[in-house]
GUKE-728880 format. One record per atom (N, C-alpha, C): residue in three letters; atom name; y, z, x. Coordinates in pm, 1 decimal, decimal comma. Atoms other than C-alpha are relative to their C-alpha. Layout:
 residu atome       c2       c3       c1
    Ala    CA        Y        Z        X
...
//
This chain:
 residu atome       c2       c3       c1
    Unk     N    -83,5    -12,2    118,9
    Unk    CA  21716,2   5611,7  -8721,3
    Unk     C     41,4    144,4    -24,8
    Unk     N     -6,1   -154,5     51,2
    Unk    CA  21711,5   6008,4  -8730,3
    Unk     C    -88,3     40,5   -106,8
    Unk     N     86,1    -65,4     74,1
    Unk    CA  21498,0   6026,9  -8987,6
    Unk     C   -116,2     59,1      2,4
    Unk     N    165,2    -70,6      1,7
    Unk    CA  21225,4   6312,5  -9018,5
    Unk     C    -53,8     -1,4   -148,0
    Unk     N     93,8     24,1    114,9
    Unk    CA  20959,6   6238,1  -9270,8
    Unk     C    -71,4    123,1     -3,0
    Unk     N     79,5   -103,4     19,2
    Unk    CA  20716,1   6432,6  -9440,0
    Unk     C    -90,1     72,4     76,5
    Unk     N     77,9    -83,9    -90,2
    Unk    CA  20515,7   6648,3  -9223,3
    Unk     C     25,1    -16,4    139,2
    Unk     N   -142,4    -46,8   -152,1
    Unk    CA  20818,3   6660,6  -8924,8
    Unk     C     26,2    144,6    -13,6
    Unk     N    -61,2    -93,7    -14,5
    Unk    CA  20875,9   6938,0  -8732,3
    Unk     C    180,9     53,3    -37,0
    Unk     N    -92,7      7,9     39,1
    Unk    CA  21211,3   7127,9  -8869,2
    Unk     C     50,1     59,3    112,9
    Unk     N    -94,6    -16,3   -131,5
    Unk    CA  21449,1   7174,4  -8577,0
    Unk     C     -2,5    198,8     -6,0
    Unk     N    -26,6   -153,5      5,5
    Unk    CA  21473,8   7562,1  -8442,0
    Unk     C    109,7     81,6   -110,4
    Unk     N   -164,8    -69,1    116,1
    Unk    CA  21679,0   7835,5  -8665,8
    Unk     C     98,8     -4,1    107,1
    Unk     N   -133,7    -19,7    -56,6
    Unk    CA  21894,0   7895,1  -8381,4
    Unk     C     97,7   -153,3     11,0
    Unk     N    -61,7    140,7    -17,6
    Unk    CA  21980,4   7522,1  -8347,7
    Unk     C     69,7    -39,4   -147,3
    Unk     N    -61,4     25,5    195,5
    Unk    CA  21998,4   7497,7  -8778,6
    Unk     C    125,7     97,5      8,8
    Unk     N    -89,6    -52,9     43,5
    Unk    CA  22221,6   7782,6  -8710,2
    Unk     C    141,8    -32,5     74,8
    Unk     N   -108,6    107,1    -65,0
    Unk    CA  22464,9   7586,4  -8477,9
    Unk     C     60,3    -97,5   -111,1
    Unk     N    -78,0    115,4     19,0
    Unk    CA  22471,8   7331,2  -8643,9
    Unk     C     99,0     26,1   -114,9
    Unk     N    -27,8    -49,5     91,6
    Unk    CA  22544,6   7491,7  -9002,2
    Unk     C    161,4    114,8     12,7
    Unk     N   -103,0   -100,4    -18,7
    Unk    CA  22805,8   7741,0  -8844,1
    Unk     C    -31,2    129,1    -78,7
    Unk     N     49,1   -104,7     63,6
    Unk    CA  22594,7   8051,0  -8979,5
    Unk     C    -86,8    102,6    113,5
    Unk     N     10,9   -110,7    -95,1
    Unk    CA  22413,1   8332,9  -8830,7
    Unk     C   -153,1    -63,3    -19,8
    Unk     N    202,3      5,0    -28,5
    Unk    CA  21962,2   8315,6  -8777,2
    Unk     C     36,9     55,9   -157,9
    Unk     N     60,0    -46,7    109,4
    Unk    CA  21949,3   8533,7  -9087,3
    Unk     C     15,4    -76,3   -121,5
    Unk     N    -44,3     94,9    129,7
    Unk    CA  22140,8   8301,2  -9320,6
    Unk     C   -116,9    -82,1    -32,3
    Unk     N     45,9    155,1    -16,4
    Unk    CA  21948,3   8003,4  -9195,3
    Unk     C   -159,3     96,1    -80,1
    Unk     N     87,8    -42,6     39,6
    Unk    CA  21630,8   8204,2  -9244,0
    Unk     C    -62,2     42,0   -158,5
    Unk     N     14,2      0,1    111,0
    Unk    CA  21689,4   8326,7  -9576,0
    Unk     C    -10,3   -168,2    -59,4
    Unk     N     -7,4    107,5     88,6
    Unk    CA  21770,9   7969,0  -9689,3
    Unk     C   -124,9   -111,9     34,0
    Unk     N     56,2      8,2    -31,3
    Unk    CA  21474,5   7885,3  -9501,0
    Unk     C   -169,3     -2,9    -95,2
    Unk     N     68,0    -67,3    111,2
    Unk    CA  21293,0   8085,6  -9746,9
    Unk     C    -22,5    -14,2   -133,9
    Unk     N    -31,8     38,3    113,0
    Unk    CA  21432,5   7965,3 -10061,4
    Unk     C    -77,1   -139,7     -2,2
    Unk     N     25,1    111,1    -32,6
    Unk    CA  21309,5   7594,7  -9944,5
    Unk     C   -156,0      9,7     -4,0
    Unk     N    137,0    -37,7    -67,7
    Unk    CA  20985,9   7746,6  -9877,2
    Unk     C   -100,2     40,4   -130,2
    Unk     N     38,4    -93,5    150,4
    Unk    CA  20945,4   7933,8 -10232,1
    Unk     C    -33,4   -158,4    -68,4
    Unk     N     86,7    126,4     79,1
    Unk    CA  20920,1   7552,1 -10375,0
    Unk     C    -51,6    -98,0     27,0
    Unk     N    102,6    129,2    -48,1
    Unk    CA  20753,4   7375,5 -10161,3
    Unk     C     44,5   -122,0     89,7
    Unk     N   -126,3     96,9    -54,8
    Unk    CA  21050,7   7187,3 -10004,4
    Unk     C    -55,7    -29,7    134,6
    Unk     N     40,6    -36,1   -115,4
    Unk    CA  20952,0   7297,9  -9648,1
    Unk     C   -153,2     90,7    -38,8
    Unk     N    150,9   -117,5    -14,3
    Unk    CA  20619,4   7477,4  -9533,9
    Unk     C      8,9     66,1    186,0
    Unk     N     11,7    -56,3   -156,2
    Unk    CA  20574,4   7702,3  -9204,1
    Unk     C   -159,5     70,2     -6,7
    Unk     N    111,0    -21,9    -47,2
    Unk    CA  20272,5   7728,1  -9036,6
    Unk     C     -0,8    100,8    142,2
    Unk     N     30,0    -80,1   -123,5
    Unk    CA  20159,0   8018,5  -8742,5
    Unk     C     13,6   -127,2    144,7
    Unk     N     26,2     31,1   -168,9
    Unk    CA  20221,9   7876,9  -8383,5
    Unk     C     56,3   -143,3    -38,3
    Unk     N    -51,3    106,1     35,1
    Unk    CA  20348,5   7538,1  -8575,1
    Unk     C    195,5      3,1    -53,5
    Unk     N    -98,7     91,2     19,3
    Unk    CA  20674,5   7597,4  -8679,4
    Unk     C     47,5    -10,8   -174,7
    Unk     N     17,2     80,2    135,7
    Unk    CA  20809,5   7453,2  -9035,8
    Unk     C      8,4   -103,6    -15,9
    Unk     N    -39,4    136,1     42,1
    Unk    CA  20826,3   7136,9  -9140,5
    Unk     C      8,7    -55,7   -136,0
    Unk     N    -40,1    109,6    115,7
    Unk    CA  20906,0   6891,4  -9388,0
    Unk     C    -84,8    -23,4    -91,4
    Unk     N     65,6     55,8    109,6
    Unk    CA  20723,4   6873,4  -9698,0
    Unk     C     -5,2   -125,4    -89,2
    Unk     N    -19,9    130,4     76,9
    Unk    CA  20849,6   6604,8  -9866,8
    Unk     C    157,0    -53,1    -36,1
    Unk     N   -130,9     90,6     22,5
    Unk    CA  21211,7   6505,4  -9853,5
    Unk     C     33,0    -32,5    191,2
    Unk     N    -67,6     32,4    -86,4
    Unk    CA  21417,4   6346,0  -9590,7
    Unk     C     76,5     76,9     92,2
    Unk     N    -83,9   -126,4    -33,4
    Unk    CA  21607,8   6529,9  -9300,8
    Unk     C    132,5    -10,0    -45,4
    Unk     N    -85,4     57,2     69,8
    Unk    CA  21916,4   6373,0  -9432,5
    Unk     C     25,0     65,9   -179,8
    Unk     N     23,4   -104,9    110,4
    Unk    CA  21868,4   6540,0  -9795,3
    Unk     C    -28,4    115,1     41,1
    Unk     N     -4,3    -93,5    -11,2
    Unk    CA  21719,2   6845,1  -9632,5
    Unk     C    136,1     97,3     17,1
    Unk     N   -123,6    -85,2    -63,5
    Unk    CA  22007,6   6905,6  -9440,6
    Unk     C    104,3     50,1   -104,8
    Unk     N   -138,1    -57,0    155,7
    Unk    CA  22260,1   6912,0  -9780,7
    Unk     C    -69,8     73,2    -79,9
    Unk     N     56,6    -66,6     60,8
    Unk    CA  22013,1   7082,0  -9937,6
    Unk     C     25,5    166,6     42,8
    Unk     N    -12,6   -109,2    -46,8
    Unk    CA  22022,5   7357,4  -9685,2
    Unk     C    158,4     46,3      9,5
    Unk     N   -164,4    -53,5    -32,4
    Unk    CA  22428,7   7357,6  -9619,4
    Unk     C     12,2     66,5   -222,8
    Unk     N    -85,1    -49,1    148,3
    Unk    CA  22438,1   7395,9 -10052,4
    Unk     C    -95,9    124,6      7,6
    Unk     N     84,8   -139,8     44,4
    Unk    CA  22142,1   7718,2 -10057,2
    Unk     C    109,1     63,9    101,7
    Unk     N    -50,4   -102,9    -78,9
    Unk    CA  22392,9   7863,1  -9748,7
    Unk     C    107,8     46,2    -67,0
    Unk     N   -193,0    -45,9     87,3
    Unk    CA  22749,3   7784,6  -9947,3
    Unk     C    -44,9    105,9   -112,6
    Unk     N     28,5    -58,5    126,5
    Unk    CA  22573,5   7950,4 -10268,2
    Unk     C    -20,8    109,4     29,0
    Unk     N     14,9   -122,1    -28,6
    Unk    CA  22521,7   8285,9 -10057,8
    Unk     C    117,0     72,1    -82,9
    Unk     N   -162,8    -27,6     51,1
    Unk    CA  22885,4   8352,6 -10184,4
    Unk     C     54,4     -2,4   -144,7
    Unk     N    -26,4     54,1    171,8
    Unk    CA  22839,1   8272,2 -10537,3
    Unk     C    -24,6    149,4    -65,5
    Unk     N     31,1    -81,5     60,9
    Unk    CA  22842,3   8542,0 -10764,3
    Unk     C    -53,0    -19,6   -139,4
    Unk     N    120,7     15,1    121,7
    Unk    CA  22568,7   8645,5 -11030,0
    Unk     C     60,7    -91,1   -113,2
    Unk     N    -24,6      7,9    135,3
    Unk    CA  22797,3   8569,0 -11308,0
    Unk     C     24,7   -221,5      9,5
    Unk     N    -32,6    170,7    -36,9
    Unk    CA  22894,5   8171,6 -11164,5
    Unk     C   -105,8     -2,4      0,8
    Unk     N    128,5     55,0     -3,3
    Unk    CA  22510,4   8138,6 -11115,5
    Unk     C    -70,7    -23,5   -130,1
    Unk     N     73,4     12,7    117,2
    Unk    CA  22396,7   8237,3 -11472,0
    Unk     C    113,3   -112,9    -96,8
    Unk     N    -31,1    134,9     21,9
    Unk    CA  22702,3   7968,1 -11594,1
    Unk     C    -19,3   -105,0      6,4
    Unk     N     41,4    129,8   -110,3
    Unk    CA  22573,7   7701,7 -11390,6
    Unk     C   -109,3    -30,4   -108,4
    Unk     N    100,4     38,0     41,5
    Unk    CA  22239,2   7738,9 -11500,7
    Unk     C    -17,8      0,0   -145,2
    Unk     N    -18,5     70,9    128,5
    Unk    CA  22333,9   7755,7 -11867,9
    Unk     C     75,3   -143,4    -25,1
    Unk     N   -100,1    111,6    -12,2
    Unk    CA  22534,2   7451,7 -11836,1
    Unk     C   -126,4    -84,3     25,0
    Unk     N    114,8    101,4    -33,2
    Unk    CA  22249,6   7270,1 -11673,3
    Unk     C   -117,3     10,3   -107,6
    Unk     N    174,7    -41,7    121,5
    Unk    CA  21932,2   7424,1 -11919,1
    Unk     C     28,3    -89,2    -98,7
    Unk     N     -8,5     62,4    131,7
    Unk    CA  22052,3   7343,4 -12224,3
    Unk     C     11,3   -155,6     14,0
    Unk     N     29,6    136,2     14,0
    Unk    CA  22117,4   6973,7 -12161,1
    Unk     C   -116,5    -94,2     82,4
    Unk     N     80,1     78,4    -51,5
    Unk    CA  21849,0   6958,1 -11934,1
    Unk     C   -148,3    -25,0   -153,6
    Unk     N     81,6    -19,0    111,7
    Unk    CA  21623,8   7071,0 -12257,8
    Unk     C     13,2   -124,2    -73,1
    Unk     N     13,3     93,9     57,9
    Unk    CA  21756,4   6819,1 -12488,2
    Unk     C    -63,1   -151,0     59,9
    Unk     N     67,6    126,9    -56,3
    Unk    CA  21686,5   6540,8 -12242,0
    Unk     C   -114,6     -2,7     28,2
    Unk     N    145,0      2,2      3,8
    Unk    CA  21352,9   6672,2 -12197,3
    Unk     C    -56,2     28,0   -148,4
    Unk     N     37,8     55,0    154,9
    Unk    CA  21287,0   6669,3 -12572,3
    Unk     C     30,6   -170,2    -33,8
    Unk     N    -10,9    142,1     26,8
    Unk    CA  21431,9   6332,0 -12574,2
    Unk     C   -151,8    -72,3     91,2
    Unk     N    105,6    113,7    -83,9
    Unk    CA  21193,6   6169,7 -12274,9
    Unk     C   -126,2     50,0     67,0
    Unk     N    119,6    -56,6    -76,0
    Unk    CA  20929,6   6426,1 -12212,3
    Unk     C   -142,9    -80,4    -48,6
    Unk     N     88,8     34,6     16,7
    Unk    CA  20577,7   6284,9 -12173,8
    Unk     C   -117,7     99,8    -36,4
    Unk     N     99,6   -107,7     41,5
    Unk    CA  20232,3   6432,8 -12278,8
    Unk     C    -40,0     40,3    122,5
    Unk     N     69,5    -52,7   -177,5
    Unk    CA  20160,4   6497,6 -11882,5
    Unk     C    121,4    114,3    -11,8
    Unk     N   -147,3    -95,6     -1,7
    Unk    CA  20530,7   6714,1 -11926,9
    Unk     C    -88,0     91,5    -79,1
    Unk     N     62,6   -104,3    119,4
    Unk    CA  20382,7   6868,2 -12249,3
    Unk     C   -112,1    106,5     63,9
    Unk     N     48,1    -90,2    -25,5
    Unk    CA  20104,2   7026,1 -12065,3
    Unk     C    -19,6     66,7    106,8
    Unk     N   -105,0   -102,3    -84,6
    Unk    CA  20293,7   7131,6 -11746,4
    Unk     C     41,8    141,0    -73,7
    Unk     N    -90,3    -54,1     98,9
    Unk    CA  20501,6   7311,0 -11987,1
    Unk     C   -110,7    133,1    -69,4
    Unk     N     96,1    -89,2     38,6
    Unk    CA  20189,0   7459,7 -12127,1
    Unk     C    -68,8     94,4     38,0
    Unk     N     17,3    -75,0    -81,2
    Unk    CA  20070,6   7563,8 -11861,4
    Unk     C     16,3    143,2     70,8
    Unk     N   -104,0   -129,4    -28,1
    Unk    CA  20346,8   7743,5 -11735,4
    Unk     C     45,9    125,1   -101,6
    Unk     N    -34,8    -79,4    107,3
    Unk    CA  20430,7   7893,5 -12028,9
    Unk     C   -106,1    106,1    -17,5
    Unk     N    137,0    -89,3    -21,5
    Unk    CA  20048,2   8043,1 -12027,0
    Unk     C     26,1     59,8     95,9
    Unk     N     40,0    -91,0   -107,2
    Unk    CA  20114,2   8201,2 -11692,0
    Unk     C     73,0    100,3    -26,8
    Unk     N    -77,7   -133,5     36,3
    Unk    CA  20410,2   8369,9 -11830,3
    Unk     C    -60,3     80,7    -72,6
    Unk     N     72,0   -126,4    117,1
    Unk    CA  20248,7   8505,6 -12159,7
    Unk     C   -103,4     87,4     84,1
    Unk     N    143,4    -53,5    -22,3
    Unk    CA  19909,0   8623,4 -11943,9
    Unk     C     87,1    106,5    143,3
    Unk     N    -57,7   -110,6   -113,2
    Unk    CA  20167,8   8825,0 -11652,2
    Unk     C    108,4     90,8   -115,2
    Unk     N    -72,6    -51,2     84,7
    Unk    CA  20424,4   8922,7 -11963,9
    Unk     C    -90,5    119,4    -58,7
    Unk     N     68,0    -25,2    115,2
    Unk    CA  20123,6   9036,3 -12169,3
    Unk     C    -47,3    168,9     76,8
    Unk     N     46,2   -155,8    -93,4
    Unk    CA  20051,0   9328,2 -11887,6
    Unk     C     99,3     59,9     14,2
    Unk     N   -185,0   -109,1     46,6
    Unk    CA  20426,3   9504,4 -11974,8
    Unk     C     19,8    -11,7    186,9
    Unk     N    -48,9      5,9   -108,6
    Unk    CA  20498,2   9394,4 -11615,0
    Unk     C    104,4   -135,1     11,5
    Unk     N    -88,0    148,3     40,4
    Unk    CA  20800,3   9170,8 -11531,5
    Unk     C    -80,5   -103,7     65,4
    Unk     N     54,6     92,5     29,1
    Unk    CA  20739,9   8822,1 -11556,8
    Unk     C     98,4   -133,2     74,6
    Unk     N   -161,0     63,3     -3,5
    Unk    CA  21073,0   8725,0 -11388,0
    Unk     C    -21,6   -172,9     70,1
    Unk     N     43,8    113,6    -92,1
    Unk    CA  20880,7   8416,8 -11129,8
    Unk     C    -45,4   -112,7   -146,3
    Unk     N    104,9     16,0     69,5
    Unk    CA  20676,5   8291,3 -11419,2
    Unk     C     96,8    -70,3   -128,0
    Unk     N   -108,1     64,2    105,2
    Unk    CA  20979,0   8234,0 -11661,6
    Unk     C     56,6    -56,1     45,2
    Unk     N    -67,2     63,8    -91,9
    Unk    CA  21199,9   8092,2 -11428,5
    Unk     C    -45,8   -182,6     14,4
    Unk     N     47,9    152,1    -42,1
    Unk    CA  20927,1   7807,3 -11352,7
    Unk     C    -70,7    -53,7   -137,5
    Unk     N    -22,4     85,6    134,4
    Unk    CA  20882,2   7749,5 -11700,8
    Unk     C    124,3    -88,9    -17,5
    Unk     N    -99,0     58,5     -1,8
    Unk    CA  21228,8   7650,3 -11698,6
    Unk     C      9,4   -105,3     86,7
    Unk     N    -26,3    131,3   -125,4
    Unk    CA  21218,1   7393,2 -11375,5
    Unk     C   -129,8    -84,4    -74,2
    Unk     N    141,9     94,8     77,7
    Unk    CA  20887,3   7268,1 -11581,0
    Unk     C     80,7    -89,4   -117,7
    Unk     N    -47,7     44,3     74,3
    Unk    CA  21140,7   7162,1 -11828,1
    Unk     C    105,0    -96,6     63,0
    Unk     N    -88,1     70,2    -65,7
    Unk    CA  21397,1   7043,3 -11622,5
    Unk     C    -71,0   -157,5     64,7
    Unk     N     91,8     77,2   -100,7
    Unk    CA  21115,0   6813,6 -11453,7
    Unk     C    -25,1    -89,1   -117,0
    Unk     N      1,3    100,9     80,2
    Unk    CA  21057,9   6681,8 -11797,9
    Unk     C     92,7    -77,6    -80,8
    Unk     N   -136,9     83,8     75,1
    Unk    CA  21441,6   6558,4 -11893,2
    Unk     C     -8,5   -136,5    106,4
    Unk     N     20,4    141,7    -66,2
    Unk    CA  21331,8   6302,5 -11573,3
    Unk     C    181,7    -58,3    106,8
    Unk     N   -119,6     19,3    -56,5
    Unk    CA  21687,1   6384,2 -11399,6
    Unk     C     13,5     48,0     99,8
    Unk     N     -5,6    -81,7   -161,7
    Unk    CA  21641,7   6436,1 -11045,8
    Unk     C    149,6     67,7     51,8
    Unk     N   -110,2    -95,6     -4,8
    Unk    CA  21980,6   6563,8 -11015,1
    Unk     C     23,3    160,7     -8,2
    Unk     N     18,2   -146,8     45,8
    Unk    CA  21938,7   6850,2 -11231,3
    Unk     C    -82,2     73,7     68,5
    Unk     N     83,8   -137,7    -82,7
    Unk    CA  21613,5   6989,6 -11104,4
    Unk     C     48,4      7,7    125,2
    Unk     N    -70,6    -38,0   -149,0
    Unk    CA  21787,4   6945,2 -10743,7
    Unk     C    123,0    134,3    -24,2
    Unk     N    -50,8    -84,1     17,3
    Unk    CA  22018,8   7142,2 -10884,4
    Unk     C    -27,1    157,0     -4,5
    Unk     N     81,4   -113,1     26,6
    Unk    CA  21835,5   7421,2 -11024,4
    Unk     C    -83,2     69,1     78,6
    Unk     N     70,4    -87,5    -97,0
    Unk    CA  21608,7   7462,4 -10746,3
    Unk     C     70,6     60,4     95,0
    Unk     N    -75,6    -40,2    -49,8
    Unk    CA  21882,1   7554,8 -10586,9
    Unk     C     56,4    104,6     -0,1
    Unk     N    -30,3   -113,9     19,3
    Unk    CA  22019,1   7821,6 -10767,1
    Unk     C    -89,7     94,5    -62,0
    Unk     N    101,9    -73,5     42,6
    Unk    CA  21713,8   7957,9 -10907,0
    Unk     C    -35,3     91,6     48,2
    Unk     N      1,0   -121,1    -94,4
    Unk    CA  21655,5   8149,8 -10606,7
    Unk     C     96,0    110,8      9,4
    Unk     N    -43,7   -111,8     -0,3
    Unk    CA  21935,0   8362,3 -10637,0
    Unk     C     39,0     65,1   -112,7
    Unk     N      4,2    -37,1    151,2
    Unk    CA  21936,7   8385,6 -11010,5
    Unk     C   -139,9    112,7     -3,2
    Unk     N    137,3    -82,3     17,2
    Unk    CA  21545,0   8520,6 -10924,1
    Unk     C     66,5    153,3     98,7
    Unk     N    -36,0   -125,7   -122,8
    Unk    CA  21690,9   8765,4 -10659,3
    Unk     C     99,6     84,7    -53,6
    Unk     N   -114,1    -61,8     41,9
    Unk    CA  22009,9   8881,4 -10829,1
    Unk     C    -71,7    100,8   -125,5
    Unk     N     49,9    -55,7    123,2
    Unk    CA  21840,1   8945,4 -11151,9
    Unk     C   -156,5     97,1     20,0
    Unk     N     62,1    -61,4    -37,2
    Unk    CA  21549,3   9114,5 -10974,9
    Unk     C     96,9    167,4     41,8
    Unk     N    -60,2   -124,0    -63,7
    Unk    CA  21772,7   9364,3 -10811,0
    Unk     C    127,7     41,5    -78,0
    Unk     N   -115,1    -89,0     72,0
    Unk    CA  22022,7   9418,5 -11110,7
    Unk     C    -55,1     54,8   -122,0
    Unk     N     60,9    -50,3    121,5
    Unk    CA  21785,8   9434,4 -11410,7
    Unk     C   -122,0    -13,7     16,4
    Unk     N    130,9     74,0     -2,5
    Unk    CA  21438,0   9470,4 -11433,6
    Unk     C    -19,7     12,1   -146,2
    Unk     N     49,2     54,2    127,8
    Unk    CA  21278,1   9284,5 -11750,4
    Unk     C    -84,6    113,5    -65,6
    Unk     N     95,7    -76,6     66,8
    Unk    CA  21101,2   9565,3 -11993,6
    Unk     C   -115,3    -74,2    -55,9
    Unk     N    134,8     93,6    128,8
    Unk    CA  20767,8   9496,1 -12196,5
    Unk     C     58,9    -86,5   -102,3
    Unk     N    -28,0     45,6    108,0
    Unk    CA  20972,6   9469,4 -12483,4
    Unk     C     58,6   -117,0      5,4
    Unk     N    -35,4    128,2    -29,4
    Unk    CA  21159,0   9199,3 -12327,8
    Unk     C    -35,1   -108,6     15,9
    Unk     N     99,7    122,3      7,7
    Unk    CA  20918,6   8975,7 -12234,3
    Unk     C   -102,2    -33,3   -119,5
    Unk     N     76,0     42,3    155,9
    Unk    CA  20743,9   9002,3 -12566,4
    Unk     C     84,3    -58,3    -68,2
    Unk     N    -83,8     81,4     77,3
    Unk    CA  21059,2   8871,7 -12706,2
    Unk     C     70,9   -138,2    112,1
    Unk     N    -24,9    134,4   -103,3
    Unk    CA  21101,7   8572,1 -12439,0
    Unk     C    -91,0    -64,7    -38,1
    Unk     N    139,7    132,3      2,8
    Unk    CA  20723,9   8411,4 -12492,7
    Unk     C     38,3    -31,5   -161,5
    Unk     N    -52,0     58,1    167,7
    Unk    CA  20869,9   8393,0 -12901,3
    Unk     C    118,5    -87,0     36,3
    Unk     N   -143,4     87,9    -39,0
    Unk    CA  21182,4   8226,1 -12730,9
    Unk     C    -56,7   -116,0     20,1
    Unk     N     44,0    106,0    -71,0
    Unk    CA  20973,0   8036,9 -12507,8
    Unk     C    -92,1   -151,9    -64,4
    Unk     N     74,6     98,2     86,2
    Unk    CA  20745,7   7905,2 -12762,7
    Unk     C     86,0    -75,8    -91,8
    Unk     N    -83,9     43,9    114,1
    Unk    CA  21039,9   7828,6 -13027,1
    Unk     C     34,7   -130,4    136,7
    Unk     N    -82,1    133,7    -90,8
    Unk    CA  21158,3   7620,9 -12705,2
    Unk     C    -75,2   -111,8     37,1
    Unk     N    132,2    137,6     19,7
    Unk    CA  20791,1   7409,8 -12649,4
    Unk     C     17,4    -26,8   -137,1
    Unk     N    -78,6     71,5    107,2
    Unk    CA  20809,3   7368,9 -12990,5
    Unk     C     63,8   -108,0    -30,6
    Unk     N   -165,4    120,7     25,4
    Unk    CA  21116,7   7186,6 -13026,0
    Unk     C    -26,8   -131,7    103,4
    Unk     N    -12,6    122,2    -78,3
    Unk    CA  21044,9   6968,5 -12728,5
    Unk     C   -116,6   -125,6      4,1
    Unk     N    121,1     81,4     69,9
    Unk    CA  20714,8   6879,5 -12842,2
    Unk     C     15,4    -88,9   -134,0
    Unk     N    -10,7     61,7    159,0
    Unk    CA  20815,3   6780,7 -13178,0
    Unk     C    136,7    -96,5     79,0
    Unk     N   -136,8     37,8    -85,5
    Unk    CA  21138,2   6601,2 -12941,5
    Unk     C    111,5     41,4   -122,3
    Unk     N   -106,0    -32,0     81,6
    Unk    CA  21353,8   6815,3 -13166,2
    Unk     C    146,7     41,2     90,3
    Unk     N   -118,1    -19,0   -157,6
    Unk    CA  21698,6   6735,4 -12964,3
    Unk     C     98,4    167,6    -96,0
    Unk     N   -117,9   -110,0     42,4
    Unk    CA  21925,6   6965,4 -13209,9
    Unk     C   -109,8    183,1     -0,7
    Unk     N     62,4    -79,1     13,5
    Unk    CA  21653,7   7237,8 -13244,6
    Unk     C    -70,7     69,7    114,4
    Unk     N      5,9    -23,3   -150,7
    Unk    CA  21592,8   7269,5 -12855,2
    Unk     C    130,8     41,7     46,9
    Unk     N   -112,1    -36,2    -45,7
    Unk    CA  21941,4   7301,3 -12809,2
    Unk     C     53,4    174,9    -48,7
    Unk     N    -34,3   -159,3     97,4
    Unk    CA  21979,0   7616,9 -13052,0
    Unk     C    -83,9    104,0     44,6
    Unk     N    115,7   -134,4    -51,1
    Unk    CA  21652,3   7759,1 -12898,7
    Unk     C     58,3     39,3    112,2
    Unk     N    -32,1    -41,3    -95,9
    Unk    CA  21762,0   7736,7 -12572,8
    Unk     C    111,1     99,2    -10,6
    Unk     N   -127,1    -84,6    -42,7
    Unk    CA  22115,7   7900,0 -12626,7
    Unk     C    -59,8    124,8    -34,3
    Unk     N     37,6   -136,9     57,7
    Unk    CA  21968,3   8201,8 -12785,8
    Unk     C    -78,1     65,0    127,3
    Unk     N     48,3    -36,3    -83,6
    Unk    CA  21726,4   8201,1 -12530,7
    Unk     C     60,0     81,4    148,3
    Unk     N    -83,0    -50,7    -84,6
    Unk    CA  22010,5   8252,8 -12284,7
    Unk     C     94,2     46,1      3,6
    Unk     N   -154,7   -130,0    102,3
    Unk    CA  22241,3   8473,2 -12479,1
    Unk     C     -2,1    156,9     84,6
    Unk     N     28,0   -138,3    -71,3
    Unk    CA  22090,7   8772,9 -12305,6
    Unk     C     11,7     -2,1    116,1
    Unk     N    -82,7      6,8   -126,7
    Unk    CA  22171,8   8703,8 -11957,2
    Unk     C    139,8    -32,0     15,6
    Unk     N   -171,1     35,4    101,9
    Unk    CA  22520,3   8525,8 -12092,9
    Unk     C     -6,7    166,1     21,3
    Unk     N    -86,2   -163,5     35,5
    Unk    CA  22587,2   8898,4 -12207,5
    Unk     C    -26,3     58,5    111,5
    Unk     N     -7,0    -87,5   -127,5
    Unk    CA  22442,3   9078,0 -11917,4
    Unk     C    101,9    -30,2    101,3
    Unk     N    -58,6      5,1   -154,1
    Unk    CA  22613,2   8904,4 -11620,8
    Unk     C    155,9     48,9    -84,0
    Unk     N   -152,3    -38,5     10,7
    Unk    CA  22942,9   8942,0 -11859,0
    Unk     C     32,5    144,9     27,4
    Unk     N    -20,9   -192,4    -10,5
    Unk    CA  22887,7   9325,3 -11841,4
    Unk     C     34,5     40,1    138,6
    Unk     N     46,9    -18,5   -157,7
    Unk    CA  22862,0   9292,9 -11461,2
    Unk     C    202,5    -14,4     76,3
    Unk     N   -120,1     26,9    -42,8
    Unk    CA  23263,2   9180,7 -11432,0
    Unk     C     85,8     90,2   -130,4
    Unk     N    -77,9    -68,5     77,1
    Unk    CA  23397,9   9357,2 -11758,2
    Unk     C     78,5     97,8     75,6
//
């Protein structure tokens, strides 16, 4: 049938990079991105393989992390406001108490790496896919894991997050559990935008 299952070898880069019409490094980076969530895994003297999707999904997975090389910061932080905010309300609408303390979780790893005036940039990020995971719309988080990676990379190498910043994100972050805990749909929606008002403005500064 063609299909490689979970724990299949993933075909060589030079062959991914045939097939894709890209160079080794592309494939590699996007290699990488796949790798950051668990998508794929590579092992010494093994190779990578398949974590848990289909090669059939991998493969569109990998042609959309290559097309998105080309995307610029400011289309990425659109995207992902476009997607947050309604992924929020739908995870206030249908999140469960197993969501709730995901959510909690994550949110703890941020405050306890925030809380050492060091950025926090990984840590917030997967608070956000923790949310996305609880609107229950495999779409979206396919989405998101997608561009997350170069939202983490762009915004690594154009701004780095101050203390003061992340002390005013875990008050965001919490106004945003909050709301989804209580399934406050209009009051998740207002947290979130605020929440993402400050990248909104940055990337606009980036094309002004």
């Amino acid at each position: 049938s063609g299909q490689i299952n979970s724990g299949d070898k993933l075909p060589p880069e030079r062959k991914l990079a045939e097939k894709f019409g890209v160079g080794r490094t592309h494939v590699r980076d996007a290699i990488r991105k796949l790798e950051f969530y668990g998508i794929v895994r590579t092992f010494p003297q093994s190779g990578t393989v398949v974590a848990g999707l289909g090669i059939t999904a991998l493969e569109g997975l990998i042609s959309d992390v290559l097309q998105i090389e080309e995307t610029d910061f400011k289309s990425l932080v659109e995207t992902r406001v476009l997607l947050e905010i309604d992924g929020a309300r739908k995870a206030a609408e249908r999140r469960t108490s197993d969501d709730i303390l995901m959510l909690r979780k994550a949110l703890n790893a941020y405050e306890e790496k925030a809380s050492e005036g060091v950025p926090a940039i990984e840590e917030d990020l997967l608070f956000h896919l923790k949310i996305a995971e609880a609107s229950k719309n495999k779409v979206l988080m396919s989405l998101l894991l997608v561009i997350t990676p170069d939202i983490l990379k762009n915004y690594n190498a154009l701004k780095v997050c101050s203390a003061d910043a992340n002390m005013k994100i875990i008050e965001e972050h919490r106004e945003i559990m909050r709301c989804i805990e209580k399934q406050d749909v209009a009051g998740v929606e207002k947290a979130m935008k605020k929440h993402l008002s400050d990248v909104t403005e940055f990337s606009a500064t980036l094309t002004a």
